[in-house]
C-alpha positions as CSV (number, residue, x, y, z in Angstrom):
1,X,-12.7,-4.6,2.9
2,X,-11.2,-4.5,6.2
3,X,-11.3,-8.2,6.4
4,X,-9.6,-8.8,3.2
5,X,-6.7,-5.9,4.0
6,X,-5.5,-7.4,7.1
7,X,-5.9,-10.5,6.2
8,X,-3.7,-10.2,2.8
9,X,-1.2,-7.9,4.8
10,X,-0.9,-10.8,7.4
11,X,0.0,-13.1,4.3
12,X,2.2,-11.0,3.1
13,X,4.3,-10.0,5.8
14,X,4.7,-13.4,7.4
15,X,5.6,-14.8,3.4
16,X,8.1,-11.9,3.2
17,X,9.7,-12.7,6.6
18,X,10.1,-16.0,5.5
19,X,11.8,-15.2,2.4
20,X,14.3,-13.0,4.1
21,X,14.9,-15.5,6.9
22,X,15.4,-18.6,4.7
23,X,15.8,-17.7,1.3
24,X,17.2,-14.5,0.1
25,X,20.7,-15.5,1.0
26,X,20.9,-19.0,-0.8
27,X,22.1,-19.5,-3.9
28,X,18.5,-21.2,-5.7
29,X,17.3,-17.6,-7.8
30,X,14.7,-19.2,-9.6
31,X,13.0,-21.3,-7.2
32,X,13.2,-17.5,-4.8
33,X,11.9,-15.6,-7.8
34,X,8.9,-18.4,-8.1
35,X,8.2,-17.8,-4.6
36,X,7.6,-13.8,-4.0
37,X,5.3,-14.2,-7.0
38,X,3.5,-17.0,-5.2
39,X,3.9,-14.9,-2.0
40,X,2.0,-12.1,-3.6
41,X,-0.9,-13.9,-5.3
42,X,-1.4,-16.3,-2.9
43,X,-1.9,-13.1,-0.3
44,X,-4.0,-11.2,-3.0
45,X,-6.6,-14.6,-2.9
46,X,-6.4,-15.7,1.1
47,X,-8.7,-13.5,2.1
48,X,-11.3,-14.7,-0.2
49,X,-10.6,-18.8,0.8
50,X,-12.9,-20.4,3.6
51,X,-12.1,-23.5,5.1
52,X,-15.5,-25.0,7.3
53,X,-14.7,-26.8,10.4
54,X,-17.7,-28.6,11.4
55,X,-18.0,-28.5,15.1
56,X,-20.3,-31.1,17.2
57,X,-22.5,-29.7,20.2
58,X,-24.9,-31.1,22.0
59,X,-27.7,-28.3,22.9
60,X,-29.7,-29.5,26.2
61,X,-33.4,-28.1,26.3
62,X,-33.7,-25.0,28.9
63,X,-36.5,-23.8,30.2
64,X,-36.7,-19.8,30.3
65,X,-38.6,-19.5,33.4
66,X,-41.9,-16.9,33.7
67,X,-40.9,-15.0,30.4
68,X,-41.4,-15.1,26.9
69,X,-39.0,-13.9,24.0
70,X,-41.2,-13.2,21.1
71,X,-39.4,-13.5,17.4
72,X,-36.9,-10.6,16.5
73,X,-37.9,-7.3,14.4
74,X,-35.7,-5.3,12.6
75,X,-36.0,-1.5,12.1
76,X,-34.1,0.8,9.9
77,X,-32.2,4.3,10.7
78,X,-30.5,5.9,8.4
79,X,-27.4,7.7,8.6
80,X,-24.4,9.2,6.6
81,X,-20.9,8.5,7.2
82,X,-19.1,11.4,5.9
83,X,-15.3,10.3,7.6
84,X,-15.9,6.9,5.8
85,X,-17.0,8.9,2.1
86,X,-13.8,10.8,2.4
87,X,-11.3,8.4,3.2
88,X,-12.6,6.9,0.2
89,X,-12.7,9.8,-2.1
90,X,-8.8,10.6,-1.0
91,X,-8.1,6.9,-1.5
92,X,-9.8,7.7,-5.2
93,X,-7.7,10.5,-5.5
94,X,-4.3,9.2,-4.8
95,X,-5.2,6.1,-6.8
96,X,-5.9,8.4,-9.5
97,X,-2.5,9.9,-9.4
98,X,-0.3,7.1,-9.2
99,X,-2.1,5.5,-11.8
100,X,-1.6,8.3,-13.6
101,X,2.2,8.2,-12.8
102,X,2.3,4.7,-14.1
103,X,0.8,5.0,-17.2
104,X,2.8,7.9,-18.1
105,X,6.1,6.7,-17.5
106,X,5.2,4.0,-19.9
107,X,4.4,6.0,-22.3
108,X,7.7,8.1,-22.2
109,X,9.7,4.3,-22.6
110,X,7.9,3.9,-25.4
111,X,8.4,7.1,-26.6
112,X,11.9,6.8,-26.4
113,X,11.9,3.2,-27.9
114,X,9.7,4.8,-30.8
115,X,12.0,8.1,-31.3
116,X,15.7,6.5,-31.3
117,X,17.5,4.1,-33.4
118,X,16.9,0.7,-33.3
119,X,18.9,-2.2,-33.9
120,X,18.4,-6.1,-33.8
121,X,20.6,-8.4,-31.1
122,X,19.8,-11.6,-31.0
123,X,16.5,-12.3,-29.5
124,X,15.9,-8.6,-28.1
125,X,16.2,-5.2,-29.6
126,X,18.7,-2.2,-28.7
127,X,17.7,0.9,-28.8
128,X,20.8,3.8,-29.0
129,X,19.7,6.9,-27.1
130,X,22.3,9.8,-27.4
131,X,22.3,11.0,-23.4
132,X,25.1,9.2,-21.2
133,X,23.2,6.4,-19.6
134,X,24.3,2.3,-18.8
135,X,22.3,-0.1,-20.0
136,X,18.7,-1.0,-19.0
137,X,15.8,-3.0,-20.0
138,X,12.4,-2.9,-20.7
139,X,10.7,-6.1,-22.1
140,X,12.8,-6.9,-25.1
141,X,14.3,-3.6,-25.1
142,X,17.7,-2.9,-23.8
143,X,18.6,0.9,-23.8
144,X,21.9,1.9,-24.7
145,X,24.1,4.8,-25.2
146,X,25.2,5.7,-28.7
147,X,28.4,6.4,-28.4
148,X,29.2,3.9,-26.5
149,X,28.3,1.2,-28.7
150,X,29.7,2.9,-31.9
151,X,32.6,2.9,-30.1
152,X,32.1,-0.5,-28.9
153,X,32.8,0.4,-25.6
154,X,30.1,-1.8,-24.3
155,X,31.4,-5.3,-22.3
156,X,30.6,-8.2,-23.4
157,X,29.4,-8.9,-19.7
158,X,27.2,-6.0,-19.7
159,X,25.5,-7.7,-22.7
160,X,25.0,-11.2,-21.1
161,X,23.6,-9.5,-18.5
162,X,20.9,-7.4,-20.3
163,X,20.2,-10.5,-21.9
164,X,19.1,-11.8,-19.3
165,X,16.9,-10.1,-18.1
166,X,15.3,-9.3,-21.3
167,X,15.2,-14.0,-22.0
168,X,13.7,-14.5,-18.3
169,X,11.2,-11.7,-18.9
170,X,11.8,-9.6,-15.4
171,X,9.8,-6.7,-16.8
172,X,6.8,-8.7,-16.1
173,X,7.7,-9.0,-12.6
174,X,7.9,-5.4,-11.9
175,X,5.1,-4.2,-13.8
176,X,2.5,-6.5,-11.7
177,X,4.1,-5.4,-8.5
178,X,3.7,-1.8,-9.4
179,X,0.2,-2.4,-10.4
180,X,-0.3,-3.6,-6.8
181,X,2.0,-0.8,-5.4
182,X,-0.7,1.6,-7.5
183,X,-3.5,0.2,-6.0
184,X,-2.4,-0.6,-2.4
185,X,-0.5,2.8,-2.1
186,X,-1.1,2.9,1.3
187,X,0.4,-0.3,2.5
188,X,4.1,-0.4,2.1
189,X,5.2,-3.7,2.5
190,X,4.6,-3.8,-1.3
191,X,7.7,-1.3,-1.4
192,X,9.6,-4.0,0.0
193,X,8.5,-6.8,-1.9
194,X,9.7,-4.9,-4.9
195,X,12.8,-4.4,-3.4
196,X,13.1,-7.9,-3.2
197,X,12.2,-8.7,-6.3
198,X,14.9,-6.6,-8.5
199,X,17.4,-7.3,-6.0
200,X,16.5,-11.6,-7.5
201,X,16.4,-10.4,-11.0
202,X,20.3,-8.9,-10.3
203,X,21.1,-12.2,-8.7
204,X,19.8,-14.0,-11.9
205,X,21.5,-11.7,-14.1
206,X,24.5,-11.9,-12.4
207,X,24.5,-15.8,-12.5
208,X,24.3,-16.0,-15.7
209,X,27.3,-13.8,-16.2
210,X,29.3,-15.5,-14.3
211,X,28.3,-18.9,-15.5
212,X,29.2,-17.3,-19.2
213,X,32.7,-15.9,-18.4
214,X,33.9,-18.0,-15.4
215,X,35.7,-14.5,-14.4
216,X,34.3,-13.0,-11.3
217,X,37.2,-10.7,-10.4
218,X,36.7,-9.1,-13.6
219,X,33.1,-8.9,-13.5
220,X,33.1,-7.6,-9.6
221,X,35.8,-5.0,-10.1
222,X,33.3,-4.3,-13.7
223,X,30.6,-3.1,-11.7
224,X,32.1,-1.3,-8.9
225,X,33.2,1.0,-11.8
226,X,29.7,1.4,-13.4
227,X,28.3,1.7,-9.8
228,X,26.7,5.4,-9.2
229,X,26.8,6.0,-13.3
230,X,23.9,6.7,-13.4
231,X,19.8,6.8,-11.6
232,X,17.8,4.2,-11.5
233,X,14.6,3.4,-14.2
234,X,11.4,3.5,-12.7
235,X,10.1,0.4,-14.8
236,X,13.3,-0.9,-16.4
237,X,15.2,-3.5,-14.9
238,X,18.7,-1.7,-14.3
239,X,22.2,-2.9,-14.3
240,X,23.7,-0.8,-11.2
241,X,20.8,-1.7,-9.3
242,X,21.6,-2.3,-5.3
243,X,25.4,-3.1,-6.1
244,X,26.1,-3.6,-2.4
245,X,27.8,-6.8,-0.7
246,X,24.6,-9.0,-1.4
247,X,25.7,-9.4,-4.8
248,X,28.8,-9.6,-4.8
249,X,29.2,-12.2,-1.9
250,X,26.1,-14.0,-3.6
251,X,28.7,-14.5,-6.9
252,X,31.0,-16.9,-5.0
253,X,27.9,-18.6,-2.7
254,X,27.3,-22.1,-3.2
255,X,23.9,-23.9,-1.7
256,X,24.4,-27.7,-2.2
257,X,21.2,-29.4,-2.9
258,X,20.6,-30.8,-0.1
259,X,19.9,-27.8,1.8
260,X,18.2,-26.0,-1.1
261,X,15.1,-28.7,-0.7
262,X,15.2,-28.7,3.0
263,X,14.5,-24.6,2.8
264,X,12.1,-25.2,0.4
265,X,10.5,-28.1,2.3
266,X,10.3,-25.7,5.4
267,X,7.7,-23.5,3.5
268,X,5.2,-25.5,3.4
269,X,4.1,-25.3,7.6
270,X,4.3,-21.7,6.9
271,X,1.7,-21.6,3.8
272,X,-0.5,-24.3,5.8
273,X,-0.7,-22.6,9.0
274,X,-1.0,-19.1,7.2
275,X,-4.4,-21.0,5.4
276,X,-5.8,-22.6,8.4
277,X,-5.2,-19.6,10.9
278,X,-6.8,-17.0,8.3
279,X,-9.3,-19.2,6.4
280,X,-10.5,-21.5,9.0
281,X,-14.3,-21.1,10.0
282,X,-15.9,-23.1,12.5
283,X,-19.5,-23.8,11.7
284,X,-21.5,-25.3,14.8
285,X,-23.8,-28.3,14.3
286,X,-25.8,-29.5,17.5
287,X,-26.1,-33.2,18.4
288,X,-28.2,-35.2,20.9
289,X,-31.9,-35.8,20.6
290,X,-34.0,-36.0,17.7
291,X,-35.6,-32.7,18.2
292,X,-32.3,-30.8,18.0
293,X,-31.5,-32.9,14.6
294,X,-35.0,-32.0,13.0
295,X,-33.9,-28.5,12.1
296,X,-30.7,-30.3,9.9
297,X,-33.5,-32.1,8.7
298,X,-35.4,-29.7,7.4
299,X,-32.4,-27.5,5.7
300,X,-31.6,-30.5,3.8
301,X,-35.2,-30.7,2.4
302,X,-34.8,-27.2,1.6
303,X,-31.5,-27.5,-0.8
304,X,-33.5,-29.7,-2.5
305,X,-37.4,-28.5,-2.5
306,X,-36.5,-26.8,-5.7
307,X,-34.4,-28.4,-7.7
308,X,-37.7,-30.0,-10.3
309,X,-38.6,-26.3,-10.8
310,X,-38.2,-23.6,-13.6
311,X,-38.3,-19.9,-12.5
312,X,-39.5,-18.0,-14.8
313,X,-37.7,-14.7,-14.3
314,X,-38.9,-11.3,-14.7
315,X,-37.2,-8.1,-15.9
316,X,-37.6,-4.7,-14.6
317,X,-40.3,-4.4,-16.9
318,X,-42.1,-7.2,-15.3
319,X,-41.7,-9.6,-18.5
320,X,-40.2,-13.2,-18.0
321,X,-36.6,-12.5,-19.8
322,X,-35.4,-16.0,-18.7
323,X,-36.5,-19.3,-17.3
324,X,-33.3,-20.9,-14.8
325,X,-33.2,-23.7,-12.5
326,X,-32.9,-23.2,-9.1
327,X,-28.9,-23.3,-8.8
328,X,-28.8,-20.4,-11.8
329,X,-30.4,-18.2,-10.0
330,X,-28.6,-15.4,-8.1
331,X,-28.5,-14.8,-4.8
332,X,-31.0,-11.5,-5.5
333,X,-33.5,-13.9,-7.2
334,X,-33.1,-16.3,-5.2
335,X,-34.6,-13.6,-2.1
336,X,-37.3,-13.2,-4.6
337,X,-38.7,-16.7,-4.5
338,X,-42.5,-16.5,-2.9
339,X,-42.2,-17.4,1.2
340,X,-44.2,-21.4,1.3
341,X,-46.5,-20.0,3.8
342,X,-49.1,-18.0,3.0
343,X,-49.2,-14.5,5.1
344,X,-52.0,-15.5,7.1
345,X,-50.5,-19.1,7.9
346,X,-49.2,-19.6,11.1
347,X,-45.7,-20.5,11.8
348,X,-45.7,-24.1,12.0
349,X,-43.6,-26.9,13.9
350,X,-41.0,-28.9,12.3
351,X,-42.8,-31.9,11.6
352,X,-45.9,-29.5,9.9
353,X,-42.7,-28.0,8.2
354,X,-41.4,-31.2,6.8
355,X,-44.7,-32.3,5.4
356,X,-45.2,-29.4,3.4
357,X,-41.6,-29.4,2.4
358,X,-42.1,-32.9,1.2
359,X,-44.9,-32.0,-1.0
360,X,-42.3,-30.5,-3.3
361,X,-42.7,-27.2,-5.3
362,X,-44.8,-26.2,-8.4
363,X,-43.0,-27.4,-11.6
364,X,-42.5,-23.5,-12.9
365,X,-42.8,-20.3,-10.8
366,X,-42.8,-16.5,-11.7
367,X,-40.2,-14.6,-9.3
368,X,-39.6,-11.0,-10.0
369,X,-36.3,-9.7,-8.6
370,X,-37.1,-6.1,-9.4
371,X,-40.2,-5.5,-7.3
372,X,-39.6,-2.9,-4.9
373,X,-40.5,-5.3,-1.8
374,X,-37.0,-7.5,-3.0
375,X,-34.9,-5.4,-4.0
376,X,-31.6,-4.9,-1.7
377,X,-31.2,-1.4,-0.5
378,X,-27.5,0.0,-0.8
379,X,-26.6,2.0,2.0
380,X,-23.4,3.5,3.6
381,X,-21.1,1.9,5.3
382,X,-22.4,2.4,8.8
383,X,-26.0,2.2,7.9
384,X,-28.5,-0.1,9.7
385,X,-30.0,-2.9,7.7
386,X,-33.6,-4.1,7.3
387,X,-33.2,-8.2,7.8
388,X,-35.8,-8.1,4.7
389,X,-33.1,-6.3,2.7
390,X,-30.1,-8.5,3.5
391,X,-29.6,-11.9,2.2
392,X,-27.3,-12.9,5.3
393,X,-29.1,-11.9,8.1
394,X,-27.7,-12.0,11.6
395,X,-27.3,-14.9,13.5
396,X,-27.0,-16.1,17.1
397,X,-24.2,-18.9,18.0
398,X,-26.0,-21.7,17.9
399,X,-29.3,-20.3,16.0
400,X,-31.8,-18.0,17.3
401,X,-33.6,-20.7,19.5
402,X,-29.3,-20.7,21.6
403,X,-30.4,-16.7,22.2
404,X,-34.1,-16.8,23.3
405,X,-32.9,-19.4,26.0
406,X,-29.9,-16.8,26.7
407,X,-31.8,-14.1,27.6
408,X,-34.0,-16.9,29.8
409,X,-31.3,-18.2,31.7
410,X,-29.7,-14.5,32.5
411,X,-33.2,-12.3,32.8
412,X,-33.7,-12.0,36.9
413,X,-37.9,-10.9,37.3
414,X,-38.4,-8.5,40.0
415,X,-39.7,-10.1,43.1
416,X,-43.6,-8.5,42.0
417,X,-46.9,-10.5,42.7
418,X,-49.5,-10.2,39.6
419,X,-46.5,-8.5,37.0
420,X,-47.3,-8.9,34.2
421,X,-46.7,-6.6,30.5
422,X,-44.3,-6.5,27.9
423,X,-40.6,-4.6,27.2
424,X,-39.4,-3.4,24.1
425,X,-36.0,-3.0,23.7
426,X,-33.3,-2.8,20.9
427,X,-29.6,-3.4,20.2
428,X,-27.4,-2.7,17.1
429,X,-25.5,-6.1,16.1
430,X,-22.1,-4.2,15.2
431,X,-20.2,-5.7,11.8
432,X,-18.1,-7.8,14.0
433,X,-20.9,-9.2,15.8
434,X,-20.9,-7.2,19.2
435,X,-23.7,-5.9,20.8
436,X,-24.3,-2.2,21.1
437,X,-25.9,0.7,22.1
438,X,-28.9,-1.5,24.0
439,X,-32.0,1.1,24.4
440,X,-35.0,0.8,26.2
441,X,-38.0,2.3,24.8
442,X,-40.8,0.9,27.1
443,X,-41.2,-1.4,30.0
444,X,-43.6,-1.9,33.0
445,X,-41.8,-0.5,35.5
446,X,-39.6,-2.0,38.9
447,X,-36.5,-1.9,37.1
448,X,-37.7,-5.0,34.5
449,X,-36.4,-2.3,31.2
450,X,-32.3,-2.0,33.4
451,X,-32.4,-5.5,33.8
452,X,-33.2,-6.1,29.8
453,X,-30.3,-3.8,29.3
454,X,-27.9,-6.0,31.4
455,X,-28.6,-9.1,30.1
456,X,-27.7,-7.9,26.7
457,X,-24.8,-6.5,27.8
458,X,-23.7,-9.4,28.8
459,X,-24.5,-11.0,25.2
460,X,-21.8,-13.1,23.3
461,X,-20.8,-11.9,19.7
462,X,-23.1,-12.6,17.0
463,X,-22.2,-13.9,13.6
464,X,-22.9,-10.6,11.7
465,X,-25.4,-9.6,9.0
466,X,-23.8,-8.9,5.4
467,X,-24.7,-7.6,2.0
468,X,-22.3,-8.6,-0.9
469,X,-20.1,-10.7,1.1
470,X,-19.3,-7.7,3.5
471,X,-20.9,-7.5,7.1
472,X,-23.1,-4.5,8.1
473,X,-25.4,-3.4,11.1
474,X,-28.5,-4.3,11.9
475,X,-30.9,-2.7,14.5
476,X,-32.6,-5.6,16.1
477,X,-36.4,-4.7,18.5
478,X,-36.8,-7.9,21.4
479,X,-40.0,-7.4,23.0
480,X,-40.2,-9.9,26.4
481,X,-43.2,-10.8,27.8
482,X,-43.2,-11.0,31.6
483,X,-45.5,-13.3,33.4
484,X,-44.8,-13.3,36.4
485,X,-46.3,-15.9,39.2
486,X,-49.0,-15.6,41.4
487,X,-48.8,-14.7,44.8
């Protein structure tokens, strides 16, 4: 969640910047109103784009020296995060409320559409309300006072502008913004992007006048007088809306073509460097001998080791419901499939790894996603993780193998004859990959447990576990075997 909020907010200041630096004050409406639309999806979906930048390196072989890392261990400890259930439940709250607001002031416009007199104008509908009001739209309603239009009081102008807004369909616009102004209360750049928005839909409306009448004296001097009338609708578009210089300076602008699409043209470096600097990902992938390419080697054999079976899938009332193929499957019974070594089977080397791979897989296969050993535990969101109940598990730069020869290269053995024994330590691998709080719960003495603790300090980031697409911690146990030379 964090990831995709400053991300998006990122997107959508930058966009908004841009808008305000090259766009708002040229004369191209449509092409602007396009744009803060695109501005605002295009933030809303950023967060969720990855772009994979494949990275060559070459990984020499190291050896560690007179200790042994044996494979990692994870342990669970549970804890509650009370801060982090009420932020949420005031974020619920608020939410709640706004949404509340919203829905009820569209109930009271279509109230008022439902309890006043109604009366067909060309393509949209005016609705006469008796209180003293200047005209304003909703959808393909304008709202209009009574008297006023009995009277016929009402300019021509002021109708060509209603119009407008009512033909270009500018309700839209601020409904989907206030849906995201409901939902992302707390970050206000939305506030301004709304801003922005009616202050194009008066531009449009106000281009259309003037394109109608050819009078813009008249039609400036028009709505000085009806500026102030009256307060502004909280869904409708409104005719007095921001009637400040902008607009009226923006009546007599010209933007000659030329410079239109060279604006325009300058927008796309912005979008492309917004998508590479927030999407970009850059996924290692080690060269050199043919050991270090056997592990590609295998992974490929894995994508495919499957692909001639049916899984026959098992409900929670451990009856096959439905029988998929591999790529159906989802990602919790996928983590159900049966491990291809048996639990007495040792770990094997690549090349015993490959054979069996290239054996392929049984033709069907039983998998049952709601046994208690595969199912993924939900937790809070500063809970540690089991590795077993995560389907992205932690991950070293460079792969596990990169982080035994780490610890290796940096562990410093005490200057004992004959020591010999093991340490246990363990480190929490944060949700943006740091190490922390490294423990040490037993060594064999002459300071071997401190210097443990050091060399994971000095530990670069790791690429963090995550359940659901969203990274949590993990409490990791490295026991190192010291064997330490003869004297």
């Amino acid at each position: 969640m964090t990831d995709f909020l400053i991300k998006s907010t990122l997107s959508l200041v930058v966009l908004l910047g841009v808008y305000h630096l090259l766009l708002e004050k040229e004369k191209m409406h449509h092409f602007n109103r396009f744009y803060l639309l695109f501005a605002l999806v295009f933030s809303m979906v950023i967060p969720f784009i990855t772009i994979e930048v494949v990275q060559e390196i070459a990984q020499p072989t190291v050896t560690p020296g007179n200790i042994q890392i044996l494979p990692v261990t994870a342990v669970v400890v549970e804890e509650t995060n009370y801060f982090g259930i009420a932020l949420w439940g005031l974020y619920g709250l608020v939410t709640l409320v706004l949404g509340f607001r919203f829905l009820r002031n569209v109930v009271q416009i279509s109230k008022k559409m439902k309890s006043n007199t109604p009366i067909a104008y060309q393509n949209a509908q005016l609705i006469l309300v008796p209180e003293k009001t200047l005209p304003h739209t909703f959808l393909n309603t304008i709202f209009i006072n009574e008297m006023e239009y009995n009277n016929r009081e009402v300019e021509a102008e002021l109708y060509t502008h209603e119009l407008t807004h009512v033909t270009q369909k500018h309700t839209l616009d601020i409904l989907f913004i206030e849906v995201l102004k409901t939902v992302f209360w707390f970050n206000p750049v939305f506030i301004f992007y709304k801003k922005a928005i009616q202050l194009n839909h008066e531009f449009l409306a106000d281009e259309k006048v003037v394109h109608s009448y050819n009078n813009v004296p008249f039609y400036q001097s028009l709505l000085l007088s009806k500026a102030n009338a009256n307060p502004t609708f909280y869904l409708a578009s409104n005719l007095n809306y921001l009637i400040t210089k902008k607009r009226l300076l923006m009546m007599t602008k010209t933007t000659s073509k030329r410079k239109a699409i060279a604006k325009q043209a300058l927008l796309l470096p912005a979008v492309t460097a917004l998508l590479f600097s927030l999407c970009t990902k850059v996924v290692a992938q080690q060269i050199g001998t043919q050991q270090n390419a056997q592990p590609n080697k295998v992974g490929s054999l894995f994508t495919t080791y499957y692909n001639k079976t049916t899984f026959k899938v098992k409900d929670e009332k451990g009856k096959i419901a439905a029988e998929k193929k591999y790529n159906d499957l989802t990602p919790t019974e996928k983590r159900a499939i049966p491990s291809i070594l048996s639990k007495e089977e040792k770990l094997p080397t690549n090349e015993e790894l490959l054979t069996k791979l290239s054996k392929g897989a049984p033709e069907t296969m039983e998998i049952d996603p709601f046994s208690l050993e595969n199912k993924i535990v939900k937790k809070g969101e500063n809970d540690l993780y089991n590795t077993s109940e995560i389907l992205e598990k932690p991950d070293f730069p460079g792969g596990m193998n990169s982080f035994y020869k780490f610890v290796g290269n940096n562990y410093k053995t005490p200057e004992q004859p004959n020591l010999k024994g093991k340490i246990y330590i363990t480190f929490i691998i944060e949700k943006d990959g740091s190490i922390s709080e490294v423990k040490n719960l037993r060594d064999i003495g002459f300071g071997t447990g401190d210097e443990a603790i050091r060399v994971m300090n000095l530990c670069p980031k790791w690429i963090p576990g995550k359940v659901d697409g969203v990274p949590v911690r993990v409490l990791y146990s490295l026991p190192i075997t010291i064997q330490s030379a003869k004297s």
